[in-house]
C-alpha positions as CSV (number, residue, x, y, z in Angstrom):
1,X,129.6,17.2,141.4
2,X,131.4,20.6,140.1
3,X,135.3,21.0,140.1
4,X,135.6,23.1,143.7
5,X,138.7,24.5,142.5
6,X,136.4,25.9,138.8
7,X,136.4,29.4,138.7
8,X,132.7,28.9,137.2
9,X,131.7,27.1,140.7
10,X,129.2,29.4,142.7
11,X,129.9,27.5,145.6
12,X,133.7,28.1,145.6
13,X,134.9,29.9,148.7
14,X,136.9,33.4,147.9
15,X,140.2,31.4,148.5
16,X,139.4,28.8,146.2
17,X,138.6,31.0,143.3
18,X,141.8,33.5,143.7
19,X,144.4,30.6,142.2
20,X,143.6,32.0,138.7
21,X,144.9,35.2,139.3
22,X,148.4,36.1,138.2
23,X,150.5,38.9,137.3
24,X,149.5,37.6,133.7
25,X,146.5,38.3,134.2
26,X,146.8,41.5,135.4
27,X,149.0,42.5,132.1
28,X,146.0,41.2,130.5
29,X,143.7,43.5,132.2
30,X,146.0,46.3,131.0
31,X,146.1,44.6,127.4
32,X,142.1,45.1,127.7
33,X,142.2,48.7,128.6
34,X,144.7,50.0,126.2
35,X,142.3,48.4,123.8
36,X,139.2,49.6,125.2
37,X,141.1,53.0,124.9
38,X,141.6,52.9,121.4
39,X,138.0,52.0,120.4
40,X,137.2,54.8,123.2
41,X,138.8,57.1,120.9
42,X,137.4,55.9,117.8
43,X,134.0,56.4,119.2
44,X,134.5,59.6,120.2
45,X,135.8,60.5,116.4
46,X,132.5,58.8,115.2
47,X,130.5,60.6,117.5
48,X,131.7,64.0,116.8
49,X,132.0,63.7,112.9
50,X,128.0,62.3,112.4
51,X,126.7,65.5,114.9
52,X,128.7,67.8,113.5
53,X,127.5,66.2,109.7
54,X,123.5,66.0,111.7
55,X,123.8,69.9,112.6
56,X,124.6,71.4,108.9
57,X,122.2,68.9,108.1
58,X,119.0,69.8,110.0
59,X,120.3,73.6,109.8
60,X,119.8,73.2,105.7
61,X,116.5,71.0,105.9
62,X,114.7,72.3,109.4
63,X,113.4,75.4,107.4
64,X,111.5,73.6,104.4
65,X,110.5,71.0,107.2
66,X,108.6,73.9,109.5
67,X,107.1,75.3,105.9
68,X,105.9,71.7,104.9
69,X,104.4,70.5,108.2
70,X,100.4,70.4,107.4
71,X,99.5,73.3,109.7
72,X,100.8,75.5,107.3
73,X,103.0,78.3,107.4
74,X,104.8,78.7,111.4
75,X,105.0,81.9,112.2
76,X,108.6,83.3,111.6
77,X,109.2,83.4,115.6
78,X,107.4,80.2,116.1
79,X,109.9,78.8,113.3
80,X,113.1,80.9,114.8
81,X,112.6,78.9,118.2
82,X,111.6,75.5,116.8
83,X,114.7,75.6,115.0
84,X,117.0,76.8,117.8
85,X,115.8,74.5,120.3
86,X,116.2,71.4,118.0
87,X,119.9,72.9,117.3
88,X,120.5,73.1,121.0
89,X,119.0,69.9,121.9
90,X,121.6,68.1,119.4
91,X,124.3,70.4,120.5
92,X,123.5,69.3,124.1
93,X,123.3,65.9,123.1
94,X,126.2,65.5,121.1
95,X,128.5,67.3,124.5
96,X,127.1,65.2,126.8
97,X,127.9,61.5,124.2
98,X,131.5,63.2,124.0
99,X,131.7,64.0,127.9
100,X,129.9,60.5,128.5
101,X,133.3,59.0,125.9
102,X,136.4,61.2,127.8
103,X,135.3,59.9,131.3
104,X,135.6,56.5,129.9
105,X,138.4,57.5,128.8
106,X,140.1,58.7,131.8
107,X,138.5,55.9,133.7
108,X,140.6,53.5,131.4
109,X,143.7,55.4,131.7
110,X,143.4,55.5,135.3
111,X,142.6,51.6,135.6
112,X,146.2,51.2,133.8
113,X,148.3,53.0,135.9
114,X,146.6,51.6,139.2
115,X,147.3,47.9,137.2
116,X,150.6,48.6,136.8
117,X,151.6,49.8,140.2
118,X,154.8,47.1,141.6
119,X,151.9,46.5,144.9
120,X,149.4,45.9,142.8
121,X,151.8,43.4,140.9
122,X,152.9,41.9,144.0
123,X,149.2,41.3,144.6
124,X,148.2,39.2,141.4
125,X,151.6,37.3,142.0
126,X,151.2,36.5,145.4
127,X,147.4,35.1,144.7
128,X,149.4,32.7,142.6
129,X,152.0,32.0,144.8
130,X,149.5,31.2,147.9
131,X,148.0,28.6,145.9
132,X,151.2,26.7,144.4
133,X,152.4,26.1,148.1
């Protein structure tokens, strides 16, 4: 038979699995954003730098590409729009990664002030202190 008091139990009644909560553990849930933060950040450098590198890229190469293809020469407003729309397309993507990475972000940042509110505290301590009497 399983440990009742395992946090791994799925039979474990709500009370039961609330003893492993304490305000360490809610520092450590801060610990976890702040980190999550920073590689947030990072992400969002890497991101920008390889579209921004991706756009002069396929700016320089997406003409000899549309004069290669095997249909032959594109006409010049045929070319004009395939090129634009792939420019947008990576623009667009590229805004909506980097969007996608800031809301993260402030989801993160908003996690470690709610964490760090005194009732919130009071909370993970109180878990702790229900189960030690």
């Amino acid at each position: 038979m399983s440990d009742p008091t395992s946090p791994f139990n799925p039979y474990a009644s709500p009370a039961n699995s609330a003893q492993r909560v304490g305000p360490q553990r809610a520092g450590a849930l801060t610990a976890l954003c702040i980190l999550a933060i920073i590689l947030g950040v990072l992400g969002l450098f890497t991101v920008l730098m390889t579209g921004v590198s991706l756009v002069a890229v396929m700016q320089e190469y997406m003409p000899r590409l549309m004069n290669a293809s095997g249909q032959g020469r594109a006409a010049p407003s045929g070319q004009q729009f395939v090129e634009t729309m792939v420019t947008m397309s990576m623009y667009f993507s590229l805004a909506f990664m980097a969007i996608f990475i800031v809301l993260k972000l402030i989801f993160y940042a908003v996690t470690i002030v709610y964490l760090r509110r005194t009732t919130i505290r009071d909370l993970f301590a109180s878990s702790v202190n229900e189960w030690e009497t």
